[in-house]
N, C-alpha and C positions, 0 to 999 in steps of 0.2 A: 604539459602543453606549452607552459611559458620557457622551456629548455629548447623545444623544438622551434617555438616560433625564432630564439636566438641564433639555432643553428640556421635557419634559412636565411636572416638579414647578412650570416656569417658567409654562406655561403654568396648570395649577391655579394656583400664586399668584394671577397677574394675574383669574382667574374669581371667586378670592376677594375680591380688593380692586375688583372694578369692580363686583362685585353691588352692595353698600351704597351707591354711588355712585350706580346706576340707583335705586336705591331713593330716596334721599335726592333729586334733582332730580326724581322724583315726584310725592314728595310736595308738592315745592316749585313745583310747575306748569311742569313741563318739557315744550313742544311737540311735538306729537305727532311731526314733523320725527325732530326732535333722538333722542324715544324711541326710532323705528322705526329711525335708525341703530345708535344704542344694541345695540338686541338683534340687530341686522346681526353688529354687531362679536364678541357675545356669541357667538351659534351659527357664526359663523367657528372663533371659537378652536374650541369643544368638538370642530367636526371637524376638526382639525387635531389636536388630542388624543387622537382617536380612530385616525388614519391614523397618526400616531406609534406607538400602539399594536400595532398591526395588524403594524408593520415587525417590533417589536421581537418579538412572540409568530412572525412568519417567521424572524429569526433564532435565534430559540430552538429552533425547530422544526430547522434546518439542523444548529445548533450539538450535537443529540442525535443526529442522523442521523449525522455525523462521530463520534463518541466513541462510535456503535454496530459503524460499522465499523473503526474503530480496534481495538475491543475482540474483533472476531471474531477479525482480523487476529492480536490477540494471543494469541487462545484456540489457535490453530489450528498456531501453532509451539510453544505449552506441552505440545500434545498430540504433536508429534512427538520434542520433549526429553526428556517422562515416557516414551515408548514407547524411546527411545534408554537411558535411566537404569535401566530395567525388564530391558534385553537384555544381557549380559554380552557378546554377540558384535558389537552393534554402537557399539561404545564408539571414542572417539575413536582409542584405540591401538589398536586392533586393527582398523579399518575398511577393508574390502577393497577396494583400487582396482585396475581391470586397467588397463595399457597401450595405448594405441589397437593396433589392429592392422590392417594393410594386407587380412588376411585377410576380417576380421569383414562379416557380413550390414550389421551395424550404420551399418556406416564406408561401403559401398560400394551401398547401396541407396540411389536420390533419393527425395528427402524430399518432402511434399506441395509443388505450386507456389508457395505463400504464403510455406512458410517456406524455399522456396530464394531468394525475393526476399526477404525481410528479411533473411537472412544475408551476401547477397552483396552489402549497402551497405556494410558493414564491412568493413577492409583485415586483419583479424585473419588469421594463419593457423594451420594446426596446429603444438602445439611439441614437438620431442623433447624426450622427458621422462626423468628420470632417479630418480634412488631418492633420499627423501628424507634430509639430513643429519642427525646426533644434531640438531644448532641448529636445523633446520627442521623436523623432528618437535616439539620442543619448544615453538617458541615456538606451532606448529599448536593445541599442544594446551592452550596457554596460551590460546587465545583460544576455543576449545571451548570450555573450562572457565568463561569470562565467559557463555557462550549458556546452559548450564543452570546458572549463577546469574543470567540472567535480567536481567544485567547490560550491557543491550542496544547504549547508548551506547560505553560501553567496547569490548564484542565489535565494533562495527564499527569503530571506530578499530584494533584488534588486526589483524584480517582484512584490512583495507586494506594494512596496512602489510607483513602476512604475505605475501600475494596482490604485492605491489609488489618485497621484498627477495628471496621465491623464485618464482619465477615459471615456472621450468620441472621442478618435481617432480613426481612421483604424485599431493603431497597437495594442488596449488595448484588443482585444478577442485571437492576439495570445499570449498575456502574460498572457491574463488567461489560455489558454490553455497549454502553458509551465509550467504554477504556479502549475499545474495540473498532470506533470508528476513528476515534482519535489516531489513533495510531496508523489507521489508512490511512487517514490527512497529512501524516511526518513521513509517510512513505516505507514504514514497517510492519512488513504483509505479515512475517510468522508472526510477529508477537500478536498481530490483530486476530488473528487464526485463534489463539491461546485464548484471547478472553474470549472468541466467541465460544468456543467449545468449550469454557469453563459457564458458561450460561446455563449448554444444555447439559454439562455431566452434575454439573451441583446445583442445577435448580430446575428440574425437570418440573414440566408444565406453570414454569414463571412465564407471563405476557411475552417475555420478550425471546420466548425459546421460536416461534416459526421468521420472525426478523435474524434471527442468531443463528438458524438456520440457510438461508438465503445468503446471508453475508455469507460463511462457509461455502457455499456454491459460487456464489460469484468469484470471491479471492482466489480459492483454488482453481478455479478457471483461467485466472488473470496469470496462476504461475506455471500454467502448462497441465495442471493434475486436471485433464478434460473428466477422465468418466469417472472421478471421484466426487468432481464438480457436478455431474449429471445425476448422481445418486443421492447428493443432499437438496437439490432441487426440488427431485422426484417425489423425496421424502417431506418437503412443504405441502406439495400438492396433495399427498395419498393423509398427512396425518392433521394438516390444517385447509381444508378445500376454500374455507369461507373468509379467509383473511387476506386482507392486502397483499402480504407476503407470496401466499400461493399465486395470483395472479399475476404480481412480479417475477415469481419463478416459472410460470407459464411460459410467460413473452421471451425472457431470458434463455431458457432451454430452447424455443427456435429460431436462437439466431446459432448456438453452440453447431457447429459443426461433426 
């Protein structure tokens, strides 16, 4: 962008300095020949000046369309952090996670067709989980604490490393699922994709498998996969009817075209 804008002042120059020119062999009985290339030359540059133009007001226009979605992006995890900060019960230390269980509707009912083929590219499988340690609550909650200050960079580095060092606890499906918004907020749809669908391949019927859900619907939506995106929605609805999530994926599926 900063190349172009130099060719365009480059190109005024030269408009500058060859008018006076046209003017002066004019005056001085310059061939009509000679003229009519003259102003050839002339009305070359100005559209070329003009097409420069044109690129640079499309980049501009792109460049507010990114930094609009960036910004929803951002709004839309500030509003789940205020709602979290708001709630005494749903605070990092106290954040209820169940256990997968062999029993659950959850765990044992097939999932829409789309999203049993998306999940079964991946060699991921269920992990017995165990209760998390004083060091694994802590550093969890260490990297919480970077999400509602907002301190986004950091949070994802924290969560990666949390999600890497403990990895078969209660609390490692909600750090993936946070690693997952985070990552909407810097503007990295696939990798956000990754941890949510590492929620529901390794920690089937964890809290945060119909949220993990949704998010999968929405994201894929946002990158054109429509009726892949219609099929993880669907599947909120039919395998979570009573959760927030299913009623966000209600509303969301009619606006989907």
């Amino acid at each position: 962008m900063v190349g172009k804008s130099i060719k365009v002042r480059s190109f005024a120059m030269a408009l500058c300095f060859t008018a006076p020119f046209a003017l002066a062999e004019s005056s001085s009985g310059l061939s009509p020949n000679a003229a009519a290339e003259l102003l050839f030359q002339l009305e070359t540059l100005q559209q070329e000046v003009q097409s420069l133009r044109g690129q640079l007001e499309e980049q501009q226009h792109e460049i507010r369309l990114m930094k609009s979605s960036q910004r929803d992006r951002y709004i839309d995890l500030d509003k789940r952090i205020s709602l979290l900060m708001t709630s005494p019960a749903q605070s990092s230390s106290t954040e209820k996670v169940n256990p997968p269980s062999p029993k659950s509707p959850a765990i044992t009912k097939e999932p829409a067709p789309a999203i049993s083929n998306a999940l079964a590219t991946s060699p991921l499988a269920p992990v017995v989980l165990q209760p998390p340690t004083a060091q694994a609550k802590a550093a969890y909650d260490q990297a919480y604490s970077l999400i509602r200050q907002r301190k986004f960079d950091e949070a994802e580095t924290s969560l990666s490393q949390f999600v890497k060092t403990y990895s078969d606890n209660t609390l490692t499906g909600n750090g993936y699922y946070w690693l997952g918004e985070v990552k909407l907020v810097q503007g990295k749809s696939n990798e956000a994709l990754d941890a949510f669908s590492t929620v529901i391949k390794r920690f089937p019927g964890h809290n945060k498998e119909p949220d993990s859900l949704y998010k999968l619907g929405t994201v894929n939506d946002q990158l054109g996969e429509t009726v892949k995106a219609k099929s993880y929605l669907q599947d909120v609805i039919a395998r979570f009817p009573d959760t927030k999530a299913a009623k966000l994926s209600a509303g969301y599926l009619s606006k989907i075209k």
